[in-house]
SETI-761444 format. One record per residue (C-alpha): residue number from 1; z negated, x, y. Coordinates in steps of 0.5 Angstrom, whole numbers, plus 500, padded with zeros to 3 digits. Layout:
[atom NUM [Z X Y]];
...
//
This chain:
[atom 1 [979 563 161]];
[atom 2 [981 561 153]];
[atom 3 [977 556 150]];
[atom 4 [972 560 147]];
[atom 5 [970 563 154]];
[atom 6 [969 555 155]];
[atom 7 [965 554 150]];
[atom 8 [961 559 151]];
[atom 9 [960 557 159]];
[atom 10 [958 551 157]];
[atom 11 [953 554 152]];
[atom 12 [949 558 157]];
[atom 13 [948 552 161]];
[atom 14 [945 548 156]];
[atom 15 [940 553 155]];
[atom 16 [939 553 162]];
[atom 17 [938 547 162]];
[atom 18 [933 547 157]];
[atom 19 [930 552 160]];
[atom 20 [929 548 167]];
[atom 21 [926 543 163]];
[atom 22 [922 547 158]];
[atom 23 [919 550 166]];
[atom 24 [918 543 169]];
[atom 25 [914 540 163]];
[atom 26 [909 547 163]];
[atom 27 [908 545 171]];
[atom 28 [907 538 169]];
[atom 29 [902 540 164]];
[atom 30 [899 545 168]];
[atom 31 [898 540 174]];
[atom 32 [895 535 170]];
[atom 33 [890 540 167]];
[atom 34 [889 542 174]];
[atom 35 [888 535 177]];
[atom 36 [883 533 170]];
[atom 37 [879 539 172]];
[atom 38 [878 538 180]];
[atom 39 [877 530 178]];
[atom 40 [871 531 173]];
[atom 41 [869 537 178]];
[atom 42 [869 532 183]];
[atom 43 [866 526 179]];
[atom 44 [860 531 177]];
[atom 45 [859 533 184]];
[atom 46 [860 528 188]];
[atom 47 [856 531 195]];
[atom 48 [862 535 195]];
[atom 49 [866 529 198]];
[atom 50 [863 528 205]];
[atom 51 [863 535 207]];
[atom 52 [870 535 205]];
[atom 53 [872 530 209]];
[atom 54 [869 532 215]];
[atom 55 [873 539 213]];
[atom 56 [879 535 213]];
[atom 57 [877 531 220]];
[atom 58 [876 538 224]];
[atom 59 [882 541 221]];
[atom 60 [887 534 223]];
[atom 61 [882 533 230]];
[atom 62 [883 542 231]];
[atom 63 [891 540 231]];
[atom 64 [890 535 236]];
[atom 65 [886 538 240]];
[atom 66 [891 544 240]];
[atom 67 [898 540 241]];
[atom 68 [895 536 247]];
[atom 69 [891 543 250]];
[atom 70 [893 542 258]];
[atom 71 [891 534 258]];
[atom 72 [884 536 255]];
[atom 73 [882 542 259]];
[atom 74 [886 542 266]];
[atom 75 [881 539 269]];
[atom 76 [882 533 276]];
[atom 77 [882 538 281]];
[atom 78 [874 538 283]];
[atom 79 [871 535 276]];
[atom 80 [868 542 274]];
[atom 81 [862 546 274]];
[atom 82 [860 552 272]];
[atom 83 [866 558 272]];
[atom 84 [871 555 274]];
[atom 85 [874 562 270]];
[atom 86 [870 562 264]];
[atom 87 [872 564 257]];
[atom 88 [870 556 254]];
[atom 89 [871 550 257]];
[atom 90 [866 544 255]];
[atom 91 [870 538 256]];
[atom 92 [865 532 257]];
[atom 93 [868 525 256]];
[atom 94 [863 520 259]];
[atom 95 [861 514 262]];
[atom 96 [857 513 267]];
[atom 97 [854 506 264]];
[atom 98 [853 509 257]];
[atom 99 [846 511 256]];
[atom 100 [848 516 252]];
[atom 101 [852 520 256]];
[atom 102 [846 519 262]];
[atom 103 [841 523 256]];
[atom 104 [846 529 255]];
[atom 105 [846 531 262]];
[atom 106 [840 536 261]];
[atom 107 [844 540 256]];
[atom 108 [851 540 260]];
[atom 109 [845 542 266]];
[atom 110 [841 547 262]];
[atom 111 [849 550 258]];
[atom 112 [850 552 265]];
[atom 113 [845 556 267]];
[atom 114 [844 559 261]];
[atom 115 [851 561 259]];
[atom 116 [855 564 266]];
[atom 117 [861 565 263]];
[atom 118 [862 556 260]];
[atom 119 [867 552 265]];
[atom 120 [865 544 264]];
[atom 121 [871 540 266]];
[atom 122 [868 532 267]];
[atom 123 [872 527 264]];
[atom 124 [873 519 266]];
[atom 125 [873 515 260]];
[atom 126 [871 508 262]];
[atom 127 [870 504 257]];
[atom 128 [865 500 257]];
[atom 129 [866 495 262]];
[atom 130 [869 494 269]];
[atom 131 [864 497 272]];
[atom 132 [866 502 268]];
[atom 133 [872 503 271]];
[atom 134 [871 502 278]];
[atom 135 [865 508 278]];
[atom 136 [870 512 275]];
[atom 137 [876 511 280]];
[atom 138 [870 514 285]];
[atom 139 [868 519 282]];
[atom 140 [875 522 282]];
[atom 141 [876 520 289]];
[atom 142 [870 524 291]];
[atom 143 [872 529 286]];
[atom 144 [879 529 291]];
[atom 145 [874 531 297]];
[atom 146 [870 536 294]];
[atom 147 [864 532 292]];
[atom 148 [866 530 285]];
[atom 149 [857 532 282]];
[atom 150 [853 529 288]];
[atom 151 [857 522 287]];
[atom 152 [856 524 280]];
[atom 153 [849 526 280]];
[atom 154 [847 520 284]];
[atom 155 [850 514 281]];
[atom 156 [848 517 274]];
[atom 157 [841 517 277]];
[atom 158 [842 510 279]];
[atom 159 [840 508 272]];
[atom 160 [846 502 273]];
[atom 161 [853 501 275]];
[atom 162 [854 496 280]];
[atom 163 [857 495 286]];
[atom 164 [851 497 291]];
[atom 165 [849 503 286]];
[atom 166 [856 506 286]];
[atom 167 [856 504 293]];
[atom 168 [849 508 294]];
[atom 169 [852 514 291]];
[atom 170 [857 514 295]];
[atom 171 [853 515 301]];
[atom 172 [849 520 298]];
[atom 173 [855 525 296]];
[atom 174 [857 523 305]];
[atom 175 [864 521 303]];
[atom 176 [870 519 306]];
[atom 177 [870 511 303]];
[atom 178 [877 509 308]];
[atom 179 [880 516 304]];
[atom 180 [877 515 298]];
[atom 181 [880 507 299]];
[atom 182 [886 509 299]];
[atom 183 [885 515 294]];
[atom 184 [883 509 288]];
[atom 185 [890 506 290]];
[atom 186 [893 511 288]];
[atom 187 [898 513 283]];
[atom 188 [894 520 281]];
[atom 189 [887 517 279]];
[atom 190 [890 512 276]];
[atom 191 [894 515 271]];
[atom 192 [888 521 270]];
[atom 193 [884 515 267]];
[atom 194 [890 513 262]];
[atom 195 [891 520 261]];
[atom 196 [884 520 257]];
[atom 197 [885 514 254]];
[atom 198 [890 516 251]];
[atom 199 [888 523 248]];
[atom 200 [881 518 246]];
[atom 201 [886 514 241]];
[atom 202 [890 522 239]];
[atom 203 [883 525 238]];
[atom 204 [880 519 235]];
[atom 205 [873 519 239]];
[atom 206 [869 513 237]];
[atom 207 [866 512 244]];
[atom 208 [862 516 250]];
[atom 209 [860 521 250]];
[atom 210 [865 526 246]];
[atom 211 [866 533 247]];
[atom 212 [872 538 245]];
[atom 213 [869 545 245]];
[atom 214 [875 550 243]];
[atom 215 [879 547 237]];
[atom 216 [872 543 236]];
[atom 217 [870 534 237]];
[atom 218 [864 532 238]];
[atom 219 [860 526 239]];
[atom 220 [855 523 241]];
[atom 221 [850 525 245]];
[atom 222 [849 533 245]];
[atom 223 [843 537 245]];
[atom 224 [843 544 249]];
[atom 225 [842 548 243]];
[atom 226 [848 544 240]];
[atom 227 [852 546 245]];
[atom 228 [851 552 245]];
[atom 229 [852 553 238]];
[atom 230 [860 550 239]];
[atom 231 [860 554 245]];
[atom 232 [859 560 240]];
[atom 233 [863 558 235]];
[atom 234 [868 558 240]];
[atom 235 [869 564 242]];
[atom 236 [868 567 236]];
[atom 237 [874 563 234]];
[atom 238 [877 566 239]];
[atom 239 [883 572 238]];
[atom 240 [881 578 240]];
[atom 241 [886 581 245]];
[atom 242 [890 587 243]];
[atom 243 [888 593 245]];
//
């Protein structure tokens, strides 16, 4: 290549290169403008913001939610009610010396009998006390003999938590105390209850009860109509099988 096919290689690039540049500063003022706009949009409406942010909570919680699926919705065999093959599963994280988690036990109770097709799975979150704690271990013991809901029922009806109340309930759901002993000992009740802790910090729930419902977070106590709506909204995000 002569020197003249030089030069004009190197003119090419250099309008090239002033092209790109001439490009770079149009999307450069382009995003200044579009960012001046959103910003005086936002400052002039400023009630857009917190429905914003609840759209980005549901969006990042939905995204956890799914990469953390089979440790939400498998349930500890035996804490289920309702279908055990509904088409949606109401995951309730509870407490049995939370109040609030006392006061949502009519909804879960009314969710079932007016919806035959939703599967409840029941799961330990102790974090209120030691107490707590100790109750929840039980509960998974009796739900390993097949009588997780009548130890549940009585030991929420109890209104406390506390050695002769967790006691009393385990007498009325008739367990098998030497058994449910050496269940508490064991490694699998153990890492259930660390299992949900763990998904507590991953999906960020701020205490009991919280629910996850299809790609849904909810807390606090919930009403039946509430659940309800979740549970439709559920399904209907569902994907519609191939015919």
């Amino acid at each position: 290549m002569g020197r003249s096919g030089n030069i004009a290689m190197l003119a090419a690039a250099a309008l090239a290169g002033a092209g790109g540049a001439i490009v770079a500063q149009r999307v450069a003022t382009d995003r200044t403008a579009t960012e001046t706009v959103v910003r005086d949009y936002i400052l002039a409406n400023p009630e857009i913001l917190p429905e914003a942010l609840r759209r980005l909570q549901a969006k990042e919680a939905g995204k956890a939610v799914a990469a953390n699926r089979a440790a939400i919705v498998e349930p500890f065999p035996g804490a289920v009610a309702g279908n055990p093959n509904g088409d949606v599963s109401v995951v309730a994280y509870l407490d049995y010396a939370c109040g609030f988690c006392r006061a949502s036990l009519p909804a879960i109770t009314g969710l079932i009998a007016s919806d035959p097709n939703v599967r409840i799975v029941y799961r330990e979150l102790p974090i209120l006390s030691q107490g707590s704690r100790t109750a929840a271990e039980w509960a998974l013991a009796a739900a390993q003999q097949g009588k997780f809901k009548p130890f549940h029922d009585a030991l929420y009806a109890a209104g406390r938590v506390d050695a002769a109340s967790i006691e009393a309930a385990a007498r009325a759901a008739k367990l098998d105390t030497n058994a449910a002993r050496t269940a508490i000992a064991s490694p699998q009740i153990a890492g259930e209850i660390e299992r949900n802790m763990k998904v507590m910090s991953l999906l960020g729930f701020s205490g009991t009860p919280s629910w996850v419902v299809g790609d849904q977070v909810l807390g606090g106590a919930q009403t039946l109509p509430a659940l309800q709506a979740a549970v439709a909204q559920a399904r209907k995000a569902k994907p519609v099988p191939a015919a």
